[in-house]
N, C-alpha and C positions, 0 to 999 in steps of 0.2 A: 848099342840100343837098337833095338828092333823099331824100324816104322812102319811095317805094316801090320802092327798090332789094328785088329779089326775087332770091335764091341761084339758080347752076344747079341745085342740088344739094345735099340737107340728108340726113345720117345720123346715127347715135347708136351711139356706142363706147361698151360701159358705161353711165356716166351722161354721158359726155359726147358738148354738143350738136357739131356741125360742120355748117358753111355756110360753102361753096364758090361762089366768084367769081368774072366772069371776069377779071379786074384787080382791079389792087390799090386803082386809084381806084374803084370799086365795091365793094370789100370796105371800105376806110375812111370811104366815105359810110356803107355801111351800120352799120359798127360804131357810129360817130358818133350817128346817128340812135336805135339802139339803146339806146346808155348816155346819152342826152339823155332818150328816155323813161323810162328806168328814174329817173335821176335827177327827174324833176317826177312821177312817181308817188310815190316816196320824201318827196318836198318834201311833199306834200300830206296827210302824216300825219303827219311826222314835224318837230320844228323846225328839227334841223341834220341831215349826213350828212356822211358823212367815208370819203373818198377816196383810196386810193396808185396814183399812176402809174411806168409805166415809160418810159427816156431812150431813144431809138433810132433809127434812119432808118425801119424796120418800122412807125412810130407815127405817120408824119410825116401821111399822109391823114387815119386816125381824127382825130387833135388840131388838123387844120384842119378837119373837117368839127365836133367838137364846138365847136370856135370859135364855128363861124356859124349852130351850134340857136341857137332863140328862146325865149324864155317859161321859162330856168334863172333862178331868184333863188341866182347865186352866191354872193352874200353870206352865204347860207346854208350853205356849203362849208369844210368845210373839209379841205385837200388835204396828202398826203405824196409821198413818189417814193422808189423802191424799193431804191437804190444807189447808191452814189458813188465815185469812183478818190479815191485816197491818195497824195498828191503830188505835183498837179498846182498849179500859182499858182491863187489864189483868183478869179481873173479869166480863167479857161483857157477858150475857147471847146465844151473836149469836155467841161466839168466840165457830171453828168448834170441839177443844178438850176439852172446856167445855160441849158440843152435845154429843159427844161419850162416855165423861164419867158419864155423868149422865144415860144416856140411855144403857151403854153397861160396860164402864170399872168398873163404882164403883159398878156395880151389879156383876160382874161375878169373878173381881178380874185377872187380868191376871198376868203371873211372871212377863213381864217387858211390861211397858209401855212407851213409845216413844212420846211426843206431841212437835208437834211443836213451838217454841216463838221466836213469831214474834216481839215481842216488843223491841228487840235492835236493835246488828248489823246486818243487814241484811244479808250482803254477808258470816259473817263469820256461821250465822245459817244455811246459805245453805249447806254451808260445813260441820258444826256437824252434817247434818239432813241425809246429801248422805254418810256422812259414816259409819254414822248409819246401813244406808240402805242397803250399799253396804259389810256388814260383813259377809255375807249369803244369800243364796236363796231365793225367797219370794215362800211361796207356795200356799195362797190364798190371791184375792185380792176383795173385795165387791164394788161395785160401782154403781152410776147411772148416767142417761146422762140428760144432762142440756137443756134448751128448744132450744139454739142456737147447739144443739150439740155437747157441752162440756163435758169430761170427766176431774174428776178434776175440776180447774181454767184451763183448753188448752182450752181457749177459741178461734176459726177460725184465728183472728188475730195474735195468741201466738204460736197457735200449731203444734209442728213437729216431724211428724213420725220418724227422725232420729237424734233426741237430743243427742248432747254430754253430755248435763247436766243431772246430776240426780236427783234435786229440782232447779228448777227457781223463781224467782221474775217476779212477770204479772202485767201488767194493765187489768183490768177486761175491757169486752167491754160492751155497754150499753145491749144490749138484758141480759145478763148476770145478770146483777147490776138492772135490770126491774125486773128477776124473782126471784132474793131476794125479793121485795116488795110483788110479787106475790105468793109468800110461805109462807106471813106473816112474815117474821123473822125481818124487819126491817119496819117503818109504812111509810120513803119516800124514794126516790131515795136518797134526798140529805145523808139521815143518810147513806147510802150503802157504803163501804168503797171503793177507785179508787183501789186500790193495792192487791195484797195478795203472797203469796209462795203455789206454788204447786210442787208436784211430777210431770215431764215430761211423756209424753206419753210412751218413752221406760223402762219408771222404772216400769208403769203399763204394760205396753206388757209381764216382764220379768217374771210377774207371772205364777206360774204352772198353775192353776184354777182359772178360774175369771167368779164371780158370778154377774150378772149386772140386777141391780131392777129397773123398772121403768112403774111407775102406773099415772092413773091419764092424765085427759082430756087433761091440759094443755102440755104435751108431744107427744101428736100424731101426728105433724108434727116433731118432732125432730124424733119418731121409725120410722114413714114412709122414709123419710131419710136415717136412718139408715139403715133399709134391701134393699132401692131402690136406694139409689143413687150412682152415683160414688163412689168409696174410695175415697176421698180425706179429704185434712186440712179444706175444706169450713163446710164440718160438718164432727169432729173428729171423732167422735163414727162409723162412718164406717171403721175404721178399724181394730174392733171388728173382724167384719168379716175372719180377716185373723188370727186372734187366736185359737191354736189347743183344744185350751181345754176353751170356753166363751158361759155359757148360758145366755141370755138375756128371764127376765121374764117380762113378758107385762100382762095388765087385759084389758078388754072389752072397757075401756072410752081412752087407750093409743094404743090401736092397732086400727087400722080399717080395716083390712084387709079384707079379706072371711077368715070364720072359715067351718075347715072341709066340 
């Protein structure tokens, strides 16, 4: 992994930070790189840390470049993921904690692992999942924002800034359930699952550090959005903006901005 990947181009919306890439394999070494230090600075005062990732193709560089930092004592980790589809076989290659663990958990080994299962009761997994969640601080949180401007499954329809819940049950909305197709992860709509459990936007707010990846063409009206629009639930990920500590990585084919 390269750490001195250096952005084209770094501004600040609000509070939020943005570095720009030219590629997305340069924005994912760097992200990599980034939440590897964050993480052995954290190690170095603290005894444990506690982590929720996000399932995605948008993550695929970040999570092989955090693969191959050096010098994390994972065992000191311990990790969540941020959502899950509802009805899928417990074995389904697009289910989002079999994603993480192929690409991230079974390589790196974390102490304790967290996945969500969606496959019974619902209500009452919500409840194992938030208190889960809620036994400690989160100190980093990895993420990317969905083409409607979802963080998570909060998709506009679902999502609110000031959730009493700490995991809900969603109805995906169709833009949503389109850019699965368009990820490749499922080959029609109809296979796309209507359902899923996600973490609430304030359970992602509540993190110390939040790392948010998002490359790639099919994104560039959702980042445009995100630095330029209102805050609001019409597209979540703006309220990005109001997190003290959230860098947002963009490459060349998701931002369109002016660079430098």
């Amino acid at each position: 992994m390269n750490e001195t990947v250096q952005p084209l181009h770094t501004k600040t919306v609000d509070r939020l930070k943005v570095n720009i890439y030219a590629n997305r394999e340069l924005l994912g070494a760097a992200a990599g790189s980034h939440v590897a230090d964050k993480m052995k600075e954290l190690l170095s005062s603290k005894n444990r840390i506690r982590m929720i990732f996000a399932a995605a193709p948008s993550q695929n560089e970040f999570l092989q470049a955090l693969c191959s930092a050096e010098g994390i004592d994972w065992e000191r980790v311990t990790v969540f993921h941020m959502d899950e589809y509802i009805g899928l076989a417990p074995q389904a290659p697009q289910r989002f904690g079999s994603f993480l663990s192929e690409r991230l958990f079974d390589r790196v080994n974390p102490g304790v692992v967290h996945l969500i299962d969606s496959s019974g009761d619902i209500e009452a997994e919500c409840k194992r999942y938030a208190a889960l969640l809620g036994e400690a601080p989160v100190d980093i949180v990895a993420l990317g924002i969905g083409e409607n401007g979802h963080i998570a499954f909060n998709d506009p329809p679902v999502a609110d800034f000031n959730d009493s819940a700490l995991v809900k049950s969603v109805e995906l909305d169709m833009p949503c359930r389109r850019q699965q197709v368009n990820d490749g992860c499922f080959a029609s709509l109809e296979d796309v699952p209507t359902h899923a459990l996600t973490l609430t936007i304030p359970t992602l707010f509540s993190g110390a550090h939040l790392y948010c990846m998002v490359p790639g063409a099919t994104k560039t009206a959702a980042v445009r959005q995100t630095l330029g629009g209102p805050i609001s639930t019409e597209c979540p990920s703006t309220i990005l903006r109001r997190h003290p500590d959230c860098t947002l990585y963009v490459d060349t084919d998701s931002y369109d901005g002016e660079i430098g």
